[in-house]
N, C-alpha and C positions, 0 to 999 in steps of 0.2 A: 858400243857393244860390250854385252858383260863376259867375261871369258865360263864356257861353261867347265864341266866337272871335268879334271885332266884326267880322269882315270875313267876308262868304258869295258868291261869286261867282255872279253870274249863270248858269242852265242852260237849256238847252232843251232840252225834255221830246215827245216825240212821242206824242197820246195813242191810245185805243183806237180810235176814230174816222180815223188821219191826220191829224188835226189836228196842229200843232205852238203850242204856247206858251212865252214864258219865263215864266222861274220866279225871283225875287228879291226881298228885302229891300227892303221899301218905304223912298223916297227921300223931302225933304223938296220935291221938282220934283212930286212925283207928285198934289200938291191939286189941278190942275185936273181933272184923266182918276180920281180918287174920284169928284168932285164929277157928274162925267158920268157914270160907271158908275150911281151912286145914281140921278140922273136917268135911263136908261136900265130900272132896273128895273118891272114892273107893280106896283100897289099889293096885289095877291096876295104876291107876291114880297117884297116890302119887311114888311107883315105880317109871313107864315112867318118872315123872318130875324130881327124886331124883337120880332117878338110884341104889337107896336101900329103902328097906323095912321099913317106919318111921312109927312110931304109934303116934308120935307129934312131936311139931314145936321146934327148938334147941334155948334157949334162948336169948342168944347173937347173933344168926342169926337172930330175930325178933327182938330184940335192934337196930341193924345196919341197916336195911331194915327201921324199922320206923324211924330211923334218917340219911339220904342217907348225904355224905358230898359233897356240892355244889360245880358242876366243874369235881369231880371225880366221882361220883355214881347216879343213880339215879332210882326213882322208881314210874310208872304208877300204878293205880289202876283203875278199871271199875266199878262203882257200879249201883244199880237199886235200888229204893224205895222201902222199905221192912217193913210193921205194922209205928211203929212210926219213927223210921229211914231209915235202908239201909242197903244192902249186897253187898259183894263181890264180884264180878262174873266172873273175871279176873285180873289178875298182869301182869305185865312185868319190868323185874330190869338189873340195870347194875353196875358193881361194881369193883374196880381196880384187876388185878390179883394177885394171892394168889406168884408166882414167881417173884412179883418185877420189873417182865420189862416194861423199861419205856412206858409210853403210852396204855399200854394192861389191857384189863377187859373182867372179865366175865358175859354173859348175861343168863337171862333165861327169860321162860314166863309160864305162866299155867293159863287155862282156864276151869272155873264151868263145871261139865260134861253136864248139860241140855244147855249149851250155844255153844257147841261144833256143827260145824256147820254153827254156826248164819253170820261169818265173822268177830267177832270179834280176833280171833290171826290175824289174816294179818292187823286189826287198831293197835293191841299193839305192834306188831313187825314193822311196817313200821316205826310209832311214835317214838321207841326206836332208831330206827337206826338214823331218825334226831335229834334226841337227844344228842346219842353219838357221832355224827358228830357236832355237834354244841361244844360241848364239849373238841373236837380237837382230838377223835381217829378217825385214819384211817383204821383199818379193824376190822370188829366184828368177832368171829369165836367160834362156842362149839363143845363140843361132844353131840349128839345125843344117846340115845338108840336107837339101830338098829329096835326093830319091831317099834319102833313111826312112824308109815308110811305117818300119816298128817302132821307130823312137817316137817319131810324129803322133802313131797312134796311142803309148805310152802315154805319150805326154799329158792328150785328149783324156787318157782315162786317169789318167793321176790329178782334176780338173786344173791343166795348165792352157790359158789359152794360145793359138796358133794362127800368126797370121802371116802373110806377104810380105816380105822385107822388098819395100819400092824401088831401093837401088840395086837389087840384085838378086836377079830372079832363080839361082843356085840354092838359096837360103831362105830358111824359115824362123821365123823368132817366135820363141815362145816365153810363156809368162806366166806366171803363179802370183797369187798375194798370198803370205804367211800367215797374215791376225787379218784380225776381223777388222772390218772398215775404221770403226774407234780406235784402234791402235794407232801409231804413228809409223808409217812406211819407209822402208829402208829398201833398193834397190840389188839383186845378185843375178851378176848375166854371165851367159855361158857357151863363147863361142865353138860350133863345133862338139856341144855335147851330143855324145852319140852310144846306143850299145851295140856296138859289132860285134 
C-alpha cells in the first residue's frame, strides 16, 4: 500500500438535517473529547458498536486510534463547538487486520446518539472508504451486529453487500470492492463496525 497524503485539512460538511460538523483527522489533543464521547454513549450503543458490553475505552485501543500509522490506518472525527472547545459527535477508523493478510483492515464507525439521523454515518463511511482506497485497499468488509438495522441498511445503500455469517447467527458481514474488477484486490474487514 502506498502511504497517502499525511496532511487532510479540516472540512465542514452541512448535513441532511442543517446540522453542520467538521470533519478531520484525529489529533493526538483529541483523548480527552474520545474519552467523553465514549462516556456519552448508552450501553445499547456501546454494545451495537463493540459487540460486547464495555463500561470504558481499552487503553492501548485509544493509544493506537490517537496515533493512526500513515498509509496503513486511519481515523476521521466529526466535531461541533462545545463551551470553550468542542465534542465529538462521530468517528470512523480503519486499521490493518488483526490476521495479517496482506492488504486487509478493519473498519468501524459510531455515531453520538442525538446525531443519529442527521446523515452524518453515510459522510463518515463514504469518506472512509476514499480513504482506504486512496491508501491501496481493495475491499472494506465487517461484521455487523445483526439488530444494527441502520448500519445494515447504510451499508446496502453505500453498495456494500450483506450477507449471513453461517457460524453465527448474531452477525452480518458486509463487503465492498474499492476498484474496479481490473485492479488487483486487497481485502479490509470490520468487526463490529457499527453507527450507534
Amino acid at each position: 500500500m502506498t502511504p497517502a497524503a499525511a496532511v487532510l485539512p479540516p472540512r465542514l460538511v452541512t448535513l441532511h438535517d442543517g446540522r453542520q460538523v467538521t470533519l478531520r483527522p484525529v489529533e493526538a489533543g483529541d483523548e480527552a473529547a474520545i474519552v467523553k464521547a465514549f462516556e456519552r454513549l448508552s450501553a445499547a450503543s456501546r454494545y451495537t458498536r463493540f459487540g460486547v458490553h464495555k463500561k470504558g475505552i481499552n487503553a492501548a485501543a485509544l493509544e493506537h486510534g490517537l496515533h493512526p500509522v500513515p498509509g496503513q490506518a486511519f481515523v476521521f472525527v466529526a466535531t461541533v463547538p462545545a463551551g470553550l472547545g468542542f465534542d465529538i459527535v462521530g468517528a470512523a477508523q480503519y486499521v490493518p487486520a488483526k490476521a495479517g493478510e496482506p492488504g486487509a483492515c478493519e473498519f468501524a464507525i459510531t455515531v453520538a446518539e442525538d446525531w443519529r439521523g442527521s446523515g452524518l454515518a453515510p459522510q463518515l463511511l463514504a469518506r472512509l472508504v476514499r480513504r482506504a482506497r486512496r491508501d491501496g485497499y481493495g475491499t472494506m468488509e465487517g461484521l455487523v451486529i445483526a439488530v444494527n438495522r441502520p448500519m445494515l441498511a447504510l451499508a446496502r445503500r453505500l453498495r456494500f453487500k450483506v450477507e449471513a455469517v453461517p457460524t453465527d447467527g448474531t452477525v452480518m458481514r458486509i463487503e465492498r470492492a474499492l476498484w474496479r474488477a481490473a485492479r488487483p484486490q486487497a481485502r479490509c474487514t470490520a468487526p463490529g463496525a457499527a453507527a450507534p
